[in-house]
C-alpha positions in Angstrom: 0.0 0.0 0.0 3.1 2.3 0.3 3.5 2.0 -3.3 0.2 3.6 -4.3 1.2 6.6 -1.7 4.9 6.9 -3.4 3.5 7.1 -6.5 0.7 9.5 -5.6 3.1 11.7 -3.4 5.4 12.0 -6.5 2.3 12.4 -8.4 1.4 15.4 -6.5 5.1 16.3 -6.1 5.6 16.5 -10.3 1.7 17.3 -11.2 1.3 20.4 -8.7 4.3 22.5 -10.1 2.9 21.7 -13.9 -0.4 22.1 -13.2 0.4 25.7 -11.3 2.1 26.1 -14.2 -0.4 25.2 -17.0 -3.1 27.2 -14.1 -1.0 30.0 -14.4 -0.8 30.5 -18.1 -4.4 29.5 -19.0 -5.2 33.0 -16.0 -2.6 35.0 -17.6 -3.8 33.8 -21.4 -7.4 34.6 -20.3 -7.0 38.4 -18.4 -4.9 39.0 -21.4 -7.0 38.6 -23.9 -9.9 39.8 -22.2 -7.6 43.1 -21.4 -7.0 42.8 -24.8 -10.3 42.8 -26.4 -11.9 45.7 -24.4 -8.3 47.6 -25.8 -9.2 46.6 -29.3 -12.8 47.5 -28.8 -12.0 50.5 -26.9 -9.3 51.1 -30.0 -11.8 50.5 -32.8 -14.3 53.0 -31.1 -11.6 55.6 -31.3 -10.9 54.8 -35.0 -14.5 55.4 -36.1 -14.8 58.4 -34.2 -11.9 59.8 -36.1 -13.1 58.3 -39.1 -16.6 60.1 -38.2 -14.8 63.5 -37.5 -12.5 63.2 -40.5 -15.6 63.0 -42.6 -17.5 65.8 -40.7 -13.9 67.7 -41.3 -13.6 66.5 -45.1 -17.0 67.4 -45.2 -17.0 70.9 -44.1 -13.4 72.0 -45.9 -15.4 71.2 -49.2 -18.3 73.8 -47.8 -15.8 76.0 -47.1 -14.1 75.5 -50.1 -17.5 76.2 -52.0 -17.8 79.3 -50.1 -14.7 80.5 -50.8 -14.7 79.6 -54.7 -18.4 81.4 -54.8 -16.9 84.7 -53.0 -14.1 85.0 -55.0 -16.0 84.3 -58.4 -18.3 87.2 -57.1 -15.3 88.8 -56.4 -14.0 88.5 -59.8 -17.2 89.3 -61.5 -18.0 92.1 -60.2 -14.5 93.1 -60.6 -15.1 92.7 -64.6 -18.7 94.8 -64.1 -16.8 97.3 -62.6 -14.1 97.4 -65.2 -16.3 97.2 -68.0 -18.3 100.1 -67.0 -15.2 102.5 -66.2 -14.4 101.3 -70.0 -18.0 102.6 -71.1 -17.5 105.9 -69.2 -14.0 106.8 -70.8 -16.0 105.8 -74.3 -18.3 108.7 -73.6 -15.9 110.6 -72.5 -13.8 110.4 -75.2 -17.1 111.0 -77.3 -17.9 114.3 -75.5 -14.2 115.3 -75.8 -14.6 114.6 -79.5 -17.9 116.0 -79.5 -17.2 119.4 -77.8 -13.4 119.6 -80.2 -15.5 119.2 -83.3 -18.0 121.8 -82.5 -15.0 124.5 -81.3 -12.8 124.0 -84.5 -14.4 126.7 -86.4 -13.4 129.2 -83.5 -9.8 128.2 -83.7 -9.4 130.9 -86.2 -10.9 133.5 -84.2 -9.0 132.3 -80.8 -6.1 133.2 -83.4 -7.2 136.4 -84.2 -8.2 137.3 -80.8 -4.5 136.0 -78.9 -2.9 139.4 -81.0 -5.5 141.5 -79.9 -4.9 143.9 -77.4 -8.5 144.0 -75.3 -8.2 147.2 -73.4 -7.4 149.3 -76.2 -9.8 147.3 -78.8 -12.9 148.1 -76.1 -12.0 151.5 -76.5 -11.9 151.7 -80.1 -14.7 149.8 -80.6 -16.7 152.1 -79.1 -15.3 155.0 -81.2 -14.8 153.6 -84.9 -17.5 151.4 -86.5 -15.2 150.1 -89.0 -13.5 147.9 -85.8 -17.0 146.9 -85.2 -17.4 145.3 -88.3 -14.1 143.6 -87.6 -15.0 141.8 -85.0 -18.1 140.8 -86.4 -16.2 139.4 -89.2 -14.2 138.0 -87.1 -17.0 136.3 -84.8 -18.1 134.9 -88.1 -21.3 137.1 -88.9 -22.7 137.3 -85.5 -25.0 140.8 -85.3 -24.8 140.8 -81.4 -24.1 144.3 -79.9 -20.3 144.2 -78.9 
């Protein structure tokens, strides 16, 4: 009957440290992997999030971007408006400047006449001699006004 006993003392003796062993392992293998799965769940909840809020972000740049390309196409626009109607007013400008030279150029001879002329002393004579109104009658081009 000691030979049952041997062999279970030396059974317990070998067994215990192998199956503290095994024991051991299996815990550590289990609270790691649960450890490890509420990480990677934890982890994957943190990647969608920044998924979510990168798209929110995409999603908003290109709304900005829209904004900003619709501002500055007004921008530019109204830019050309603006542009195109300072070119219409220098056209009429330059058609009143033409206008008013065209209708002056038949007193450029009499602006001629009149740079030589002495005003002072033609007021006086004018008043005196009738022949120096007739001048300046011919020179005003026919005009009958009283000078």
């Amino acid at each position: 009957m000691q030979d049952w006993q041997f062999w279970l003392l030396l059974l317990l003796y070998l067994g215990t440290p192998v199956v503290i062993f095994i024991g051991r392992n299996w815990i550590k293998a289990r609270i790691e992997g649960s450890v490890r799965a509420g990480f990677e769940a934890k982890l994957e909840t943190l990647r969608s999030d920044l998924r979510r809020s990168e798209e929110e972000l995409k999603s908003e740049l290109r709304s900005k971007e829209a904004q900003i390309t619709a501002l500055r196409d007004g921008i530019l626009s109204g830019r050309a408006q603006r542009q195109a109607l300072v070119d219409k007013r220098r056209l009429e400008a330059i058609d009143g400047l033409w206008a008013a030279f065209n209708a002056l150029v038949p007193f450029t001879m009499v602006s001629r006449f009149m740079a030589v002329v002495n005003f002072d002393v033609a007021a006086k004579e004018v008043n005196q001699h009738p022949n120096a109104q007739q001048f300046f009658r011919m020179i005003a081009g026919g005009d009958q006004r009283q000078i």
